[in-house]
N, C-alpha and C positions, 0 to 999 in steps of 0.2 A: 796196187792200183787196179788192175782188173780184178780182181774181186770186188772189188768198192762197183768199179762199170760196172761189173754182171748184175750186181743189186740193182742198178738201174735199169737193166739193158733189160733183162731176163725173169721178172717176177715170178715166172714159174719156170720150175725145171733149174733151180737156184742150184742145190746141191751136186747134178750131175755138172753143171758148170765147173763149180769149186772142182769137182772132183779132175777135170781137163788140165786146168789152170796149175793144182797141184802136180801133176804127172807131167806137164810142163815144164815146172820150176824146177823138178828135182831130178830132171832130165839136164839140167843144164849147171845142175850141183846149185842152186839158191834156195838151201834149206830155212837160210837166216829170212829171204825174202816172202817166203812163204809162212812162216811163221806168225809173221809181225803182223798181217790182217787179220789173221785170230785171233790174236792178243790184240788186236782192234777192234773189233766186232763184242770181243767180251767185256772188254772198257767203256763202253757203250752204256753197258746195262751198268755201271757200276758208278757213272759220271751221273749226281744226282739234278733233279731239277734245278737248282739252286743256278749250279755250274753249268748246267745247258745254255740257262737263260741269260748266264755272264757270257758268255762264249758269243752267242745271238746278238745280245745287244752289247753288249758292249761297253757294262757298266758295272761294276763292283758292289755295286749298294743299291738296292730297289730296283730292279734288273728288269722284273716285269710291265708291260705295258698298262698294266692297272692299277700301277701304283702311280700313274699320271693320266690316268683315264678322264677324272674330271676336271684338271688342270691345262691339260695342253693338247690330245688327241680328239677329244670331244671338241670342244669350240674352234679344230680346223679340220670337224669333217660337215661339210656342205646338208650332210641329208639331219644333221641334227641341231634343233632347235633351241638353245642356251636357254633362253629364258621360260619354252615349257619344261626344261629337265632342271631347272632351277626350282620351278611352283613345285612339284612332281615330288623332289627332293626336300621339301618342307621348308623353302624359301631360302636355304643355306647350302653350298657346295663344301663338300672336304679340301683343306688342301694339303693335310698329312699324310703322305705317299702310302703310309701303313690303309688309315683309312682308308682314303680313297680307292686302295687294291681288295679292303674288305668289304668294306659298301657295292663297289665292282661283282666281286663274286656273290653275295648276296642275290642281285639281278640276273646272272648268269645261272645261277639252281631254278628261276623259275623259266627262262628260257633255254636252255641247256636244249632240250630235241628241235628248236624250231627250224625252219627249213635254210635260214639264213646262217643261224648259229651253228649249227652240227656240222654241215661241210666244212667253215673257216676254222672249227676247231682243229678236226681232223687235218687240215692243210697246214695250217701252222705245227703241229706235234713233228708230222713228217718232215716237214722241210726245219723245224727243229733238231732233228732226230741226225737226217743227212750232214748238216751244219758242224756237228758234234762229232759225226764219222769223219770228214772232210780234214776236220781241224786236230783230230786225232794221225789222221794217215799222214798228212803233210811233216806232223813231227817223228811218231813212230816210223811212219812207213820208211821214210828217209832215211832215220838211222840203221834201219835193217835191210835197207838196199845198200848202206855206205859197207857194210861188212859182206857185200856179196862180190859176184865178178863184176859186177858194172862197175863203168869207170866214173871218177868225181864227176866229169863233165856233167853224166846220164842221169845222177844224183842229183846235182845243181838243178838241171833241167824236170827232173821229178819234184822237187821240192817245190819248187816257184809254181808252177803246174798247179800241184793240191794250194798251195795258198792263195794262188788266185781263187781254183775252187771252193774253200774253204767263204772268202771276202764276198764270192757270188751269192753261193746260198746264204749265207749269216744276211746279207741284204732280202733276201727274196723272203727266210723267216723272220725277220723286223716288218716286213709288208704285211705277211699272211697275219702274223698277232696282233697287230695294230689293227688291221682289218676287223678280226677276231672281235676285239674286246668293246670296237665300238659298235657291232653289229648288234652286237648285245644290247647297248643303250638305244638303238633305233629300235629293236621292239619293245623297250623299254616305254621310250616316247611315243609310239603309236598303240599303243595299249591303252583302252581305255578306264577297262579295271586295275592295271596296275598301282599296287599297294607301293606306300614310301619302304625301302627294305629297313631288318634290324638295326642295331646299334651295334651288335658285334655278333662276327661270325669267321668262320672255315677259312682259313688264308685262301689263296688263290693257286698256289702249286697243289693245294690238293686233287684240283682235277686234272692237270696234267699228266697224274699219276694214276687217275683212275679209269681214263679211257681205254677200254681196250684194244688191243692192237690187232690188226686183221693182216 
């Protein structure tokens, strides 16, 4: 768990932290507890988009927010106009989840740097990214403190802890992507050149994948 904080706490100067936190833990014989956020941190990179985005929201099938972009997200956010994103869209809306996330990403390659889209991206990835930490250390972390010297009680109390954390940010990254994907249809709708998009294109995890990470 303090290494999970210092990622928050500490954006620079990361490693001389670890390297405290370490010399800590093994100060007090918790080899097993020091471990297990490395092998968290590396699990990270290895839990693919797919399963991020189950972890976030919280759904097994069609996970992402643009796979209900024009069904349910769009017509309850306030700043967008149903019936110009209906003309716009050549008088018919998607309502297969597939679609709808492809048509979605479509609009998103032509707006991708705007000043609205590039921030919410980047906020959703991260608080994506944390969510997947959070929800990893709550299980991992746990089982590698129950084999250390802390007692069940401190266990107990660590565990509950990260799952609360874990339920905070999984809410806070369902805001940020939700946010995300409709911003996208608002410069969609104020765009006057805006072309209707393809008929098939790029799923939508591809650009989660291709942002890079700073």
């Amino acid at each position: 768990m303090a290494v999970y904080i210092g990622f928050l706490s500490y954006p620079t100067g990361i490693f001389e932290k670890l390297l405290t936190v370490f010399n800590e833990q093994i100060a007090k014989g918790s080899i097993v507890a020091v471990l297990s956020p490395i092998l968290i941190l590396i699990l990270t990179g290895v839990i693919s988009s797919d399963n991020k985005a189950r972890l976030v929201f919280w759904r097994l099938k069609n996970a992402l927010p643009g796979h209900r972009v024009f069904s349910k997200l769009a017509p309850n956010d306030p700043r967008i106009d149903m019936q110009e994103l209906t003309k716009k869209m050549g008088g018919a809306l998607p309502d297969d989840p597939k679609e709808q996330n492809s048509k979605w990403y479509a609009l998103y390659k032509q707006y991708a740097e705007s000043v609205i889209v590039l921030p919410a991206h980047k906020h959703f990835l991260l608080a994506r990214d944390l969510c997947s930490i959070a929800f990893l250390f709550s299980v991992f972390g746990s089982c590698g403190l129950a084999f250390s010297q802390l007692s069940m009680k401190g266990v107990l109390v660590y565990s509950l802890v990260m799952l609360l954390h874990y339920v905070v940010l999984a809410v806070v990254a369902q805001n940020h992507g939700k946010r995300f994907v409709c911003n996208v249809m608002v410069e969609y709708i104020n765009d006057p050149k805006a072309a209707r998009p393809p008929r098939k294109t790029t799923s939508v995890k591809s650009t989660v994948q291709t942002v890079p990470a700073k």
